[in-house]
C-alpha positions as CSV (number, residue, x, y, z in Angstrom):
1,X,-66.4,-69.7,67.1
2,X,-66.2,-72.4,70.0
3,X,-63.0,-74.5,70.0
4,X,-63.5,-77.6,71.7
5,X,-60.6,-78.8,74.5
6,X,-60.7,-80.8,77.4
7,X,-59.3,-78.8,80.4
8,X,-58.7,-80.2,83.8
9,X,-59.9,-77.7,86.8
10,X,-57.1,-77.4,89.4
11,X,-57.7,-79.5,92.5
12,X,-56.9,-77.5,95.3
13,X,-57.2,-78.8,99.0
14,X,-58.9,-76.2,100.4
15,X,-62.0,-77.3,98.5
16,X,-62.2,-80.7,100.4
17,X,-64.7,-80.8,103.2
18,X,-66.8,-78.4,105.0
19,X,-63.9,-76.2,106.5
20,X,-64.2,-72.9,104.8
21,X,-61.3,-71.2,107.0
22,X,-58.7,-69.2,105.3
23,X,-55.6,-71.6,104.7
24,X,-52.1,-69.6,104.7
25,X,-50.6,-68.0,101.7
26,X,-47.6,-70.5,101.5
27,X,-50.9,-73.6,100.3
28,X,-50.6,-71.8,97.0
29,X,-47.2,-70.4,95.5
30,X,-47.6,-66.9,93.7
31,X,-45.8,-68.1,90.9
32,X,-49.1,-70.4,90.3
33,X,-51.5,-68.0,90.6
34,X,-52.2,-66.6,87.6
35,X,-51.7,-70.2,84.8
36,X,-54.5,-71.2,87.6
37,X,-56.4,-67.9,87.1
38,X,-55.8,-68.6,83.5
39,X,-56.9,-71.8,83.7
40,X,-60.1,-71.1,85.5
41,X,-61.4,-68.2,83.0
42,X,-60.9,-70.7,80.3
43,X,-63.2,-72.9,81.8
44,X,-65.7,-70.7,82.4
45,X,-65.9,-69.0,78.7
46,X,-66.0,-72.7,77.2
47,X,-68.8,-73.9,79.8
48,X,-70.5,-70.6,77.8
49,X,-69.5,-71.5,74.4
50,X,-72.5,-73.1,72.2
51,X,-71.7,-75.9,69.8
52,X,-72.6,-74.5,65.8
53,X,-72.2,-75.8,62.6
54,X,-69.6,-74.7,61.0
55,X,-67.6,-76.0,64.5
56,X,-68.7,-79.4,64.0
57,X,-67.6,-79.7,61.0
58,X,-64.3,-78.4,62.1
59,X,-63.8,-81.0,64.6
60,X,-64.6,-83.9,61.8
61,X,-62.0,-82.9,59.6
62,X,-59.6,-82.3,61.9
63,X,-58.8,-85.8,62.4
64,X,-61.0,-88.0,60.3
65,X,-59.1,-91.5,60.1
66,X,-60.7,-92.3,56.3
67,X,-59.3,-88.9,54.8
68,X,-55.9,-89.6,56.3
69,X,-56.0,-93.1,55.0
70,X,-56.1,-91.9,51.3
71,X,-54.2,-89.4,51.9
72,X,-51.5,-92.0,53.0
73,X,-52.4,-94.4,49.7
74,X,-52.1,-91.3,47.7
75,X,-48.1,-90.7,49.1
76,X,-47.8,-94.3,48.6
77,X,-48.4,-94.7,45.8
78,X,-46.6,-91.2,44.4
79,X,-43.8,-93.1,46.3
80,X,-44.3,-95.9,44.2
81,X,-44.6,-94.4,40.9
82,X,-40.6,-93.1,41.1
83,X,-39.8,-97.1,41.7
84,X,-41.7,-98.2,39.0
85,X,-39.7,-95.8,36.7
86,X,-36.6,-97.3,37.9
87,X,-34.4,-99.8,36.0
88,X,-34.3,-103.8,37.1
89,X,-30.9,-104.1,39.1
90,X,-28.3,-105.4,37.9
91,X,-27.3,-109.2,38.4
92,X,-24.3,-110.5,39.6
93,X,-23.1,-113.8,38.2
94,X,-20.0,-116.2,39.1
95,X,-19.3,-119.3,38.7
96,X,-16.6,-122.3,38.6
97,X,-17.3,-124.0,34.4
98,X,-15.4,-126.8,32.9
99,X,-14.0,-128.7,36.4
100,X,-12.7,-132.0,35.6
101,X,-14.3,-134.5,37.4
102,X,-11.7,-137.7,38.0
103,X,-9.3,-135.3,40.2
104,X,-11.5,-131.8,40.5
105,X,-8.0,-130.4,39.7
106,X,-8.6,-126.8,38.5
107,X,-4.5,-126.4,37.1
108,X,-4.6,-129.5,34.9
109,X,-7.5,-128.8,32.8
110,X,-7.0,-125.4,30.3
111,X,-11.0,-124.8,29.7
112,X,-11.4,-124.4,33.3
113,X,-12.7,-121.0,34.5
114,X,-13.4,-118.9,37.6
115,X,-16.2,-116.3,35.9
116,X,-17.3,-113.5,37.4
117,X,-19.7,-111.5,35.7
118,X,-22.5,-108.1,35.9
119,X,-26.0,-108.5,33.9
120,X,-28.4,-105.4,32.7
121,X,-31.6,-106.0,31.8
122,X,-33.8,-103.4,30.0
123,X,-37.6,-103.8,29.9
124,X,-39.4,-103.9,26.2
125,X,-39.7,-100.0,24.8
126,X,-40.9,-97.7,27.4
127,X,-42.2,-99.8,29.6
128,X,-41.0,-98.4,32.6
129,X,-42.1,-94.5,31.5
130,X,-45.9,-96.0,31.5
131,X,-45.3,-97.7,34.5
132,X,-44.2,-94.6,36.3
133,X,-47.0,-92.8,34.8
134,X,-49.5,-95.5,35.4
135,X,-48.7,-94.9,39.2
136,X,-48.8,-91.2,39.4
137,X,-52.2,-91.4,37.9
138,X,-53.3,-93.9,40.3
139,X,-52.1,-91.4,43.3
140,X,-53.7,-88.7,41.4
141,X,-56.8,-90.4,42.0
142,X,-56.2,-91.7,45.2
143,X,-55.7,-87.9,45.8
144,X,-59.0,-87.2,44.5
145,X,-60.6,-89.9,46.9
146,X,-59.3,-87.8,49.9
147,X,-61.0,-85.0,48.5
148,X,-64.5,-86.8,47.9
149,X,-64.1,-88.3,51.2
150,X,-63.2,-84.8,53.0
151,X,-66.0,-83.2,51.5
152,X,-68.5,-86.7,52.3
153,X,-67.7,-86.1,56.1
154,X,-68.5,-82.3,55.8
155,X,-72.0,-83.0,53.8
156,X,-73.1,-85.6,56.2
157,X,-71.7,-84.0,59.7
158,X,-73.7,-80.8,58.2
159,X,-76.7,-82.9,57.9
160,X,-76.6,-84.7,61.3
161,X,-75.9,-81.4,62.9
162,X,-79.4,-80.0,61.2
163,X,-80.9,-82.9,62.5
164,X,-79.7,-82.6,65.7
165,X,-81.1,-79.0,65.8
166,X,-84.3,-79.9,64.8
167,X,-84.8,-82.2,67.8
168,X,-83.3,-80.0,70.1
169,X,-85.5,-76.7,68.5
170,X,-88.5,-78.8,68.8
171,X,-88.2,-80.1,72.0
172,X,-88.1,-76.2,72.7
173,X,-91.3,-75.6,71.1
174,X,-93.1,-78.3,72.8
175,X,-92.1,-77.1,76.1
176,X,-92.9,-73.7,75.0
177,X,-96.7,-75.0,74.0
178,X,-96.9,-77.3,77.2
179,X,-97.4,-74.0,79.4
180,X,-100.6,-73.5,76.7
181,X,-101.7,-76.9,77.5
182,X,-101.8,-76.5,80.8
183,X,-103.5,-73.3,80.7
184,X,-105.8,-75.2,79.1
185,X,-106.3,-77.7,81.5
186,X,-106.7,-74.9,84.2
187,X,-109.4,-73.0,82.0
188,X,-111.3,-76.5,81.1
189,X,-111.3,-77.3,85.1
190,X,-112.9,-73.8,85.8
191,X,-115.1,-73.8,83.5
192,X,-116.1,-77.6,85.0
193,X,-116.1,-76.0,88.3
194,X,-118.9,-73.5,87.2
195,X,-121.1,-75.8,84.9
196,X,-120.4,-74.4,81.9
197,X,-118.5,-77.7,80.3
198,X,-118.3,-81.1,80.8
199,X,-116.1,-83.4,82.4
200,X,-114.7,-84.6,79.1
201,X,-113.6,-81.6,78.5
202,X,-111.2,-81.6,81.3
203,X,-110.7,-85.4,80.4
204,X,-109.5,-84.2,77.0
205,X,-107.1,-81.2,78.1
206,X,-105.5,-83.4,80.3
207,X,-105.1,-86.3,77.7
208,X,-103.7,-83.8,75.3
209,X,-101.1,-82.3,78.0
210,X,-100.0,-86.1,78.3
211,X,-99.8,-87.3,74.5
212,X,-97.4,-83.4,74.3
213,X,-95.3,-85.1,77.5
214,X,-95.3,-88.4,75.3
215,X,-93.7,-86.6,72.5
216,X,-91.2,-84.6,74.6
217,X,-89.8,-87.5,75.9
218,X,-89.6,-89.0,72.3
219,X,-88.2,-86.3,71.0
220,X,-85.6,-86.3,73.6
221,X,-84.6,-89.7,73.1
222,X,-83.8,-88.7,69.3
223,X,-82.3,-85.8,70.3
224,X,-79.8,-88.3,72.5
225,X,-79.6,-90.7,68.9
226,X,-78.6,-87.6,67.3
227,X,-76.1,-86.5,69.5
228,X,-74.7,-90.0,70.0
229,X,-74.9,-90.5,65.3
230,X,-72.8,-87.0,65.6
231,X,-70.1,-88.0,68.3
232,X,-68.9,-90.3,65.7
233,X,-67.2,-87.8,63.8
234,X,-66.1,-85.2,67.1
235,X,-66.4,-87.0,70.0
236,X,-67.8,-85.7,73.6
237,X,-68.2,-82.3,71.8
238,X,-71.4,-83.4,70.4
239,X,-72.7,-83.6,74.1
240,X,-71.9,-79.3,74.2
241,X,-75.3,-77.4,73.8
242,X,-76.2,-76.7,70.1
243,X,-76.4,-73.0,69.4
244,X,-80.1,-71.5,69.5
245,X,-79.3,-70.1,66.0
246,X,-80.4,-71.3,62.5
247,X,-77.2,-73.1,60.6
248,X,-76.0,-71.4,58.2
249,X,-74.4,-72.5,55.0
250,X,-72.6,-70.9,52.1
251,X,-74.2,-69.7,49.7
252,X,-75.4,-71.5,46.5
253,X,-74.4,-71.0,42.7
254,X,-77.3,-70.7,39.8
255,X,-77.8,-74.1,38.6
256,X,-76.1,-73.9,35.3
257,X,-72.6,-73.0,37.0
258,X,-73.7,-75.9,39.4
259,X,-74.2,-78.1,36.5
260,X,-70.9,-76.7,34.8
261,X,-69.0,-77.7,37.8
262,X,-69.6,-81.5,38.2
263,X,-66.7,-82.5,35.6
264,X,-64.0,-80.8,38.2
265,X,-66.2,-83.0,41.1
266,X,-63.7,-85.5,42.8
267,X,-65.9,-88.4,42.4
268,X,-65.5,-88.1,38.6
269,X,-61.9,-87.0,39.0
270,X,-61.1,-90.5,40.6
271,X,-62.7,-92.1,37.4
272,X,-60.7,-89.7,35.0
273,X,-57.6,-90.7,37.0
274,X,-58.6,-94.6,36.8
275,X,-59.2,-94.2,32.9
276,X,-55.8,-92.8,32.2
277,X,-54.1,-96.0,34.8
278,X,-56.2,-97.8,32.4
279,X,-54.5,-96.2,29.6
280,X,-51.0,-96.0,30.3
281,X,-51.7,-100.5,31.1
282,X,-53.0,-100.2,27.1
283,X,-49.5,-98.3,26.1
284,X,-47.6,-101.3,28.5
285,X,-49.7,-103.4,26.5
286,X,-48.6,-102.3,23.5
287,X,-44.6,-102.0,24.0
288,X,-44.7,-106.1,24.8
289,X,-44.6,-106.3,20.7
290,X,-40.7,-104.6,21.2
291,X,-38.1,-106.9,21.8
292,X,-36.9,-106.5,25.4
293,X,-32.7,-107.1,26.3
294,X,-30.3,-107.4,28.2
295,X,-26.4,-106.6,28.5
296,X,-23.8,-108.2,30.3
297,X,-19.3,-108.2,30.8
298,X,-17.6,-111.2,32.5
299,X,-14.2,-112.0,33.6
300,X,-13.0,-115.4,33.0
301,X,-10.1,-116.5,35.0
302,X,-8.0,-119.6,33.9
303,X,-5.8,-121.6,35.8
304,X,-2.4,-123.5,35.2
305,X,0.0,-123.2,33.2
306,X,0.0,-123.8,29.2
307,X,2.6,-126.5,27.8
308,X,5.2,-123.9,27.4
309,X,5.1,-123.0,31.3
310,X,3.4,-119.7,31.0
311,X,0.8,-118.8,32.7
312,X,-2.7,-119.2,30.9
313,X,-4.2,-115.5,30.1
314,X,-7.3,-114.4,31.9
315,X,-10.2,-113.6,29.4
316,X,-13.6,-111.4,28.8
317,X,-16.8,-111.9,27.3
318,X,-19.5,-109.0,26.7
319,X,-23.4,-110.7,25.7
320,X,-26.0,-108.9,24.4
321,X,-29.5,-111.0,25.1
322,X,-32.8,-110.2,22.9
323,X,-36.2,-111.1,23.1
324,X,-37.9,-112.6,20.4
325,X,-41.6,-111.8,20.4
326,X,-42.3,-114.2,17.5
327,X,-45.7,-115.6,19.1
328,X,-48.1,-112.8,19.8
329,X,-51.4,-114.5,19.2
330,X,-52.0,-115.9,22.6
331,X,-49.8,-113.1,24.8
332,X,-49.2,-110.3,24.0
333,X,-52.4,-109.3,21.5
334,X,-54.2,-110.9,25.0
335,X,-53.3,-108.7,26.9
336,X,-53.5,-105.5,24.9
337,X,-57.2,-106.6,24.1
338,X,-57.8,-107.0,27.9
339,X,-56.3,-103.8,28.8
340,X,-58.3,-102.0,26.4
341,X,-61.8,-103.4,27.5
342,X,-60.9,-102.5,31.0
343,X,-60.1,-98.8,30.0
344,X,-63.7,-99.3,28.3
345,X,-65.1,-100.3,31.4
346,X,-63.8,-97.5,33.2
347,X,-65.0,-95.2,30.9
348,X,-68.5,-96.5,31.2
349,X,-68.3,-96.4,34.8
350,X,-67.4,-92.3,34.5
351,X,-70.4,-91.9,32.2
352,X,-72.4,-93.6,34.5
353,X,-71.4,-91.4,37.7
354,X,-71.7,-88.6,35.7
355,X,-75.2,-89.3,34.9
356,X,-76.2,-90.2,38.7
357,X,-74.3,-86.8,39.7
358,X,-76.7,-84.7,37.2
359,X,-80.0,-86.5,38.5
360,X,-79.2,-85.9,42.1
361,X,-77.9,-82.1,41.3
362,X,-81.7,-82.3,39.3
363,X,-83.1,-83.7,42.5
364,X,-82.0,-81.9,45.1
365,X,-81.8,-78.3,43.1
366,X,-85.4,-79.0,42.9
367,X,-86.0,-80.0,46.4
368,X,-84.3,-76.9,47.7
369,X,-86.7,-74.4,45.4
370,X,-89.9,-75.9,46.9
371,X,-88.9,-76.0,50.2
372,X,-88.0,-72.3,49.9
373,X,-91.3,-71.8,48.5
374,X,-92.9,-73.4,51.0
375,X,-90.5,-71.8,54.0
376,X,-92.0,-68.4,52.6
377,X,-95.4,-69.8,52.4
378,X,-95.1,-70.0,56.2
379,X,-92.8,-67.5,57.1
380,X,-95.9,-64.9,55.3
381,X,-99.2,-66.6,56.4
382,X,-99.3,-70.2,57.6
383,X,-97.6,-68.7,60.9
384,X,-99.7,-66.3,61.5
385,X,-102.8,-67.6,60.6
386,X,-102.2,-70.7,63.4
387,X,-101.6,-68.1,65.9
388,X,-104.3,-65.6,65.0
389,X,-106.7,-68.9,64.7
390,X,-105.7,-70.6,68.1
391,X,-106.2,-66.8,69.9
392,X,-109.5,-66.7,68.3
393,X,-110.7,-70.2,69.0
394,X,-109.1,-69.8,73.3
395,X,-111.4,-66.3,73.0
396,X,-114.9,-67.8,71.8
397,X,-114.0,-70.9,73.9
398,X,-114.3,-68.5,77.0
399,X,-117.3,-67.1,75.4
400,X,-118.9,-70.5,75.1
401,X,-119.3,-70.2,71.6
402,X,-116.8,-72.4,70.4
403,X,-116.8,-76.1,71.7
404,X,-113.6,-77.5,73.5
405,X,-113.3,-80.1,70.2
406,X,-112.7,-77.0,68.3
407,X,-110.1,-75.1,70.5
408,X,-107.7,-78.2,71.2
409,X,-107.5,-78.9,67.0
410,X,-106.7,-75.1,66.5
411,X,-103.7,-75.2,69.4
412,X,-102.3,-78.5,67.9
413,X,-102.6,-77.3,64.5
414,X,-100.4,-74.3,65.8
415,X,-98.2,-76.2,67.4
416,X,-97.6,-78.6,64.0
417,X,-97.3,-75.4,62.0
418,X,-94.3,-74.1,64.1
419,X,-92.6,-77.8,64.0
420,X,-93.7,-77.9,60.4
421,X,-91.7,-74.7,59.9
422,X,-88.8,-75.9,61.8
423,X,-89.1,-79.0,59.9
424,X,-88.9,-77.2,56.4
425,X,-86.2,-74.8,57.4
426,X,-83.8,-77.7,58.2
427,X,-84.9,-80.1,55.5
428,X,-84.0,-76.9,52.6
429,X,-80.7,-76.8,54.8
430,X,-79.9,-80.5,54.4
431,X,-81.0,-79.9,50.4
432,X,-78.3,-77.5,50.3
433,X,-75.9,-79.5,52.1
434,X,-76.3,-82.1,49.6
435,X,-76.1,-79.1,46.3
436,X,-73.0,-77.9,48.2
437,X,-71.3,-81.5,48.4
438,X,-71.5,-81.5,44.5
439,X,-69.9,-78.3,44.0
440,X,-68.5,-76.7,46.5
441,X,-64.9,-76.8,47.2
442,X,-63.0,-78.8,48.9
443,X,-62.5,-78.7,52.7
């Protein structure tokens, strides 16, 4: 399998100019010779090395910057999730209470304090325990999304890839055919030269050899929109030459076991991960009817001395605080109805993937079995027949029993069958490149 890496060749000096006399040993230390030699046979087994499928798709994931941003959400918000479980922190309070305003003296007065105090809070119920989990389930699906995405960028790098082949397979074909046009165009100019046709006819070869030019070069230019589409995902390897082989792609399940499979599919794993967010919000929801509270300890320090002379004895207050949810109509049963219509909505929205994942499985199951049909259609007599008619048409053209009208439409309709073929081969791949995507595993 071809590993794609961008290796410098080794400049040497000797390689400058015309001058092709020996330099001395010392120009090149021995200790270098063989990481150059190295160096230089790794070049030349990569210049070899064709570009294939199952490469490409390598390269994509190897550093896809969409894949590593979920997986970064997904550690985020797992980060998250252990903060959200965590207690408020604590409050410190202080203070200066009771100073007498006419002299600010903080001796004369015996209510004055210096307070210094700690506060607890403690959410309503278990707030913080569907908090926690309400994150972890939002990571789970974030997790999910990495998946789906990983397994997006291998579907449609497979698919560009096919296309790719196609243009490159067919520009191979045409310039395989052109050498029959041509011959053509030779035979139709002897036949001219002897009487036996007309000068349409060599009028005609020759416009046929040009319209077959005309499509090379359009073919080419999509070959060079293909290769361009596919360097999005690994870069100036797309530019390698594309491996004369068919793809080939794992092997498919029966339908029913594809069908079987969807639920465990990471798009509907995201929405199962949403919906239980959703659900942990509705038990959040739910724990605002519980009084939340809070706890708190203070030192009070007096100053001055009491009428006997003594000093005044410090003191210390512990307060317990409690919520009173008294009024629910407008907050808290608010909220719990809004939380459960969203966990509805999500629900919905799972169904409704769900659905669309069945009708495209439906879809392209389907498109893959008649495309096989057809494939073997062709592979047993279409091929043949275009071959065995174009042979037979060239013969009785020779003959002069055949017109020229009757030749050229039997060597183009070869030519369309083998594109055709071509065509159907990689359309049934890009059908199971699509079946795969919905259940195969993950990258």
């Amino acid at each position: 399998m071809f590993h794609y890496r961008r290796i410098t060749r080794p400049r040497c000096a000797h390689t400058r100019g015309t001058d092709t006399r020996q330099r001395p040993a010392t120009k090149l230390p021995g200790q270098l010779t063989l990481p150059i030699l190295l160096t230089l046979l790794l070049v030349a087994g990569h210049s070899h090395a064709d570009l294939d499928i199952d490469e490409s798709v390598r390269l994509a994931l190897l550093d896809d910057p969409v894949i590593a941003a979920s997986r970064a959400r997904s550690q985020a918000l797992s980060e998250a999730a252990i903060a959200d479980g965590q207690l408020p922190d604590p409050k410190l309070k202080t203070g200066l209470y009771n100073v007498p305003l006419d002299d600010f003296d903080l001796r004369e007065d015996p209510a004055t304090q210096l307070r210094l105090g700690i506060e607890q809070s403690f959410p309503r119920g278990d707030t913080l325990q569907y908090r926690q989990r309400q994150s972890e389930w939002l990571a789970t699906a974030m997790q999910a999304m990495s998946e789906m995405a990983a397994r997006k960028v291998e579907r449609d790098v497979r698919k560009q890839f096919l296309e790719l082949y196609y243009q490159v397979q067919a520009d191979s074909i045409i310039t395989k055919s052109r050498g029959l046009f041509a011959q053509l165009v030779d035979i139709t100019q002897s036949q001219y030269a002897t009487g036996r046709v007309s000068q349409q006819d060599v009028l005609n070869a020759s416009l046929e050899l040009s319209r077959l030019d005309d499509r090379t070069t359009r073919i080419r230019s999509e070959e060079d929109q293909q290769r361009a589409a596919l360097g999005k995902w690994i870069g100036e390897a797309a530019r390698l030459p594309v491996s004369s082989r068919f793809p080939t792609l794992p092997a498919l399940s029966p339908k029913d076991e594809l069908l079987a499979s969807l639920p465990e599919h990471p798009e509907i794993r995201v929405e199962t991960a949403r919906l239980q967010a959703e659900n942990q919000n509705i038990n959040i929801a739910r724990e605002q009817y519980k009084p939340g509270w809070s706890a708190g300890i203070e030192y009070r320090k007096r100053f001055g001395d009491d009428p006997g002379g003594d000093s005044r004895s410090d003191m210390m207050a512990a307060m317990v605080t409690v919520d009173l949810p008294l009024f629910t109509a407008n907050r808290q049963d608010r909220r719990l109805a809004a939380s459960v219509q969203e966990a509805s909505a999500v629900e919905l929205n799972r169904d409704d993937r769900m659905r669309e994942l069945q009708q495209q499985l439906d879809s392209d199951y389907a498109n893959w079995q008649r495309l096989g049909e057809r494939a073997s259609l062709y592979e047993s007599r279409l091929l043949h027949e275009a071959t065995a008619n174009a042979q037979a048409s060239l013969k009785a053209y020779q003959s002069g029993v055949t017109e020229f009208t009757t030749l050229m439409r039997a060597r183009i309709a070869d030519l369309e069958v083998r594109l055709n073929e071509l065509r159907i081969g990689v359309d049934r791949a890009k059908a199971q490149a699509n079946l795969l995507y919905l259940a195969g595993a993950t990258p």
